[in-house]
N, C-alpha and C positions, 0 to 999 in steps of 0.2 A: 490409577494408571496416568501416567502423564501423557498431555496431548501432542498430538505426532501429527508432521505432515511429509507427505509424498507428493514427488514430484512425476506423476504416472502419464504425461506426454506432453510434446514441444512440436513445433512447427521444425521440420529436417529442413537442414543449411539453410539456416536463418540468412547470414551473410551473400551467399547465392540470390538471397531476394533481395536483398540492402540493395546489393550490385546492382540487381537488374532496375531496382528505383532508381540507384544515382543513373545508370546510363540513360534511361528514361526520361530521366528532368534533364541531363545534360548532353546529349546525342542528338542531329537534326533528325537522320531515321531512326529506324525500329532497329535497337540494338542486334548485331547477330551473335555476338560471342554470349547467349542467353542461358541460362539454367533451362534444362527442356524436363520442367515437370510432368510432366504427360501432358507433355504439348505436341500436337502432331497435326498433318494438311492430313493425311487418314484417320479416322477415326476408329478405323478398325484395326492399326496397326500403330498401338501405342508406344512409345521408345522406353516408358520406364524413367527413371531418375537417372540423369547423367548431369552430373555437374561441373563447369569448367575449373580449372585451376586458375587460383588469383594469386597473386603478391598476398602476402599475410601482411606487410605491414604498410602496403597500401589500401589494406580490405580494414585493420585496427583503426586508421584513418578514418573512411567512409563511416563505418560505426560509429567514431565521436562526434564526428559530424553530423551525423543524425539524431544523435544522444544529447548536442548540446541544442538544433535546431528548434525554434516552433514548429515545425512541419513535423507533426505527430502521425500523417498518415503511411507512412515506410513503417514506422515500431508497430501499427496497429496490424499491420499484417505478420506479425509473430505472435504468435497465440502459445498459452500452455494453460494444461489442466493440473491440478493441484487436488489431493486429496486429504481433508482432515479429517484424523480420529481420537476421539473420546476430549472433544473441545465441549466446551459449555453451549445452552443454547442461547445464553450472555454475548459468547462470544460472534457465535452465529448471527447473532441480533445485529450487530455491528457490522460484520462482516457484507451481509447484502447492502448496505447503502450502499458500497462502491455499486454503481447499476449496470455501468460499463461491461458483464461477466455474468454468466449463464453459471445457474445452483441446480444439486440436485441433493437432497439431503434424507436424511433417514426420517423415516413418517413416524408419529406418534400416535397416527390413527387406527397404523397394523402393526406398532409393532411392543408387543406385549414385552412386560418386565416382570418375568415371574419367580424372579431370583433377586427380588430388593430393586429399587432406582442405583442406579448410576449416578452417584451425583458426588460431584467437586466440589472438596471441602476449604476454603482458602488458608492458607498457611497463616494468615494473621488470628486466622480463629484458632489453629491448633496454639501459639506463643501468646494468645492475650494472656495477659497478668491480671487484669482486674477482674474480681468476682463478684458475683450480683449479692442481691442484698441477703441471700439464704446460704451463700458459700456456694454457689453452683459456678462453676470454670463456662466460660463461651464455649468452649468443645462440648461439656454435655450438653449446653443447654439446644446448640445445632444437633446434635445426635441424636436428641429427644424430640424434637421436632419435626426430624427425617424420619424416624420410627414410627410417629404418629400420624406423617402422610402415608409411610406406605402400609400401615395398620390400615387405614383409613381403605385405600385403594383396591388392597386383597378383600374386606371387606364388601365392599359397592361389587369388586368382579364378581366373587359368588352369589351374590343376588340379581346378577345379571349385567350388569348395566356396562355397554359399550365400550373400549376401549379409548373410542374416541371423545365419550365425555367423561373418561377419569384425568385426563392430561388436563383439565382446567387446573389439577390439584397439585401438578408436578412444580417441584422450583424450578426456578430460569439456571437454577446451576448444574440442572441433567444433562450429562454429558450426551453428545451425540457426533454425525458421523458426516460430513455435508463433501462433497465436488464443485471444485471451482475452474471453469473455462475461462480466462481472461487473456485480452493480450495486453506486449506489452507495457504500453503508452498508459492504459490503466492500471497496469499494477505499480508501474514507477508512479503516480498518484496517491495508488491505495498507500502503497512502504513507506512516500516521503511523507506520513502521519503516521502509522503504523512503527516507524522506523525512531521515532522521537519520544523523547521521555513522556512524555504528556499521558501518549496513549498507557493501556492497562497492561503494565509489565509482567504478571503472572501469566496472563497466555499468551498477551501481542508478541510480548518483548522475545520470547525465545523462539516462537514462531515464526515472526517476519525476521529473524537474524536465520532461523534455517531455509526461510525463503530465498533469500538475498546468496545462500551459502551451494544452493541447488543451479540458480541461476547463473552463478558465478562455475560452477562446474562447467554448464551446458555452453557459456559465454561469454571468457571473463570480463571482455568491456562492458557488456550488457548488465552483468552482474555487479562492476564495480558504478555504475551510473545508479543503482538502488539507492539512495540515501533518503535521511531527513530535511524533509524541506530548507530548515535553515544553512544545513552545506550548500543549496543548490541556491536558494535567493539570497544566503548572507544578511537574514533578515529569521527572525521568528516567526511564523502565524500564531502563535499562541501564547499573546500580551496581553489580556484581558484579567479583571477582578476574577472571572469564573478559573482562569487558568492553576495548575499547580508551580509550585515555586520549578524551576530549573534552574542550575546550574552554567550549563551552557549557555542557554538564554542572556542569562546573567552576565557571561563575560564572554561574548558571543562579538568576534572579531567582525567588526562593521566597516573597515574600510570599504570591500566590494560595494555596500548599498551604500556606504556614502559616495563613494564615483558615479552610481547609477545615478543618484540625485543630482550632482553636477553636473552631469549630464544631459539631465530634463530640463537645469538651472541655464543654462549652456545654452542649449534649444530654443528657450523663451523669450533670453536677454535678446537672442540673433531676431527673433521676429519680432518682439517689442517696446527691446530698451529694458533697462535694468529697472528701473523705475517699476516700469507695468509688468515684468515679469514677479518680482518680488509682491506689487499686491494679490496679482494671481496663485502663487506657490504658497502663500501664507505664514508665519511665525514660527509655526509648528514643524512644520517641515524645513524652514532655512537654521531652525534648532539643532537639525538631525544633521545636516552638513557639516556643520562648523561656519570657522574662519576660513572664507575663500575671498581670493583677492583677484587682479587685475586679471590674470591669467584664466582665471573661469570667468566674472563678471563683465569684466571691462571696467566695474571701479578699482580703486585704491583699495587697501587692506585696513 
C-alpha cells in the first residue's frame, strides 16, 4: 500500500484571523470590525462564528504580507492536523524532529500483527540488478529476511512473550499510522526541507507535494508560500561533502543572495569604510558577490 496522507482539520477562516492580527499591529484601538469567534461580554450567550466580509484581494495581500514577514506569530495561530497512513517508522523517525507539532501514532506495544508485519519494501530493492555471490536477487534476499523476522515473532508470541518486547525485532521499514497537529509557521519549516531534493523522495517527496496540494486547496496563498528553502533564501542549505548531488543547487539562480550580500556589503562600508567592512565580511563571502563597484562600495570597479 502506498503511504497516504489526509488532511482531517484546519483552523476555520484562517484570513479572519490574519485580519484580525494585521488590525491589531495596525489599529490604535481594539479592532471593532472583528471575527467574533465565540467571543462574547456574556458568556452564557455565545454568538457562534460570524465572520465579516473582506476585500479578497486586499485579504491575498495581508496574507503575503504575512507569508513573506519574520513575524511568524499570525501563521502560528493556523493550526492543521494531518493524518499519515501506512508511512514507515523510518519516516515517522524523521518526521518528529520538527518538535514545533503534537504526534499521536499507532502503538507497537498493543498493537498486534497477526497477519505478517507490514513492511515497505523500497523499489530500489525490487530493480537491483546485481546478484550476490550464490545468485540470489536483493528482493529474495529482503524477503527472506522479512520471513525470518516474522517466523521469529509468531514464534516468541506463542510461548508467550509480550508484545511489547517483540517490536525490538520489527524493521524500521513497518509501516504505521501517526497524526500530526502543527501550525502553520512550522510546517512551511518542515516542507522547505522536506520539499527539496535532498530529502528521502520515496515517501518525503510525494507526501510533502500532497501536503503542499491539501494546503493549497484549503489556501492558495498559504499553499503557494510551501516551498524548498532555496526558492525562499535563493540560497541552498545543503552544501556540504555529506550532501546529495542536486541539480538545482547546481545551477541555482543566485542573483537574490547575491543583492542580500551587497546589501550587508552596503551596511558595513556606511559604518566603517570599505577598507574595515571588507576585512570583516571576509574573502569568502566577497567571492559569493562578485564584481561590485562605486555604486555598492564606494570604491572603483
Amino acid at each position: 500500500m502506498d503511504p497516504k496522507v489526509h488532511l482531517i482539520s484546519a483552523t476555520p477562516n484562517p484570513r479572519a484571523i490574519l485580519k484580525f492580527c494585521w488590525d491589531i499591529i495596525t489599529t490604535p484601538g481594539f479592532p471593532e470590525n472583528r471575527p467574533c469567534l465565540f467571543m462574547s461580554d456574556e458568556h452564557d450567550n455565545l454568538p457562534g462564528i460570524e465572520v465579516p466580509d473582506f476585500d479578497p484581494k486586499a485579504m491575498d495581500q495581508i496574507v503575503q504580507e504575512f507569508c513573506k514577514s519574520g513575524l511568524g506569530g499570525p501563521l502560528e495561530m493556523i493550526n492543521f492536523t494531518f493524518g499519515f497512513e501506512g508511512v514507515t517508522r523510518a519516516f515517522t523517525h524523521q518526521m518528529v524532529r520538527t518538535r514545533l507539532a503534537s504526534y499521536m501514532q499507532q502503538s507497537q506495544r498493543f498493537t498486534e500483527f497477526k497477519d505478517g508485519l507490514p513492511v515497505h519494501k523500497p523499489s530500489n530493492i525490487e530493480n537491483w540488478e546485481q546478484k550476490s555471490e550464490d545468485g540470489s536477487t536483493a528482493e529474495e534476499i529482503w524477503d527472506g529476511a522479512i520471513k525470518n523476522i516474522e517466523w521469529s515473532c509468531s514464534v516468541l508470541q506463542g510461548m508467550g512473550l509480550p508484545t511489547q518486547d517483540l517490536r525490538g525485532l520489527y524493521p524500521t521499514n513497518v509501516t504505521t499510522n501517526i497524526i500530526q497537529t502543527i501550525d502553520y509557521n512550522a510546517l512551511r519549516h518542515m516542507l522547505s526541507h522536506r520539499l527539496c531534493t535532498q530529502a528521502q523522495q520515496e515517501e518525503w517527496g510525494p507526501l510533502a507535494r500532497r501536503i503542499k496540494e491539501l494546503v493549497t486547496i484549503y489556501d492558495p496563498i498559504l499553499g503557494e508560500n510551501l516551498r524548498p528553502a532555496c526558492q525562499i533564501k535563493g540560497r541552498c542549505d545543503f552544501d556540504t561533502s555529506l550532501d546529495r548531488p542536486c541539480e538545482i543547487r547546481d545551477n541555482l539562480n543566485i542573483p537574490v543572495a547575491k543583492q542580500k550580500l551587497r546589501g550587508v556589503m552596503r551596511n558595513l562600508v556606511a559604518y566603517g569604510g570599505y577598507d574595515w567592512a571588507k576585512g570583516f565580511i571576509g574573502d569568502d563571502v566577497l567571492s559569493q558577490i562578485g564584481d561590485f563597484g562605486e555604486e555598492v562600495t564606494g570604491k572603483p570597479e
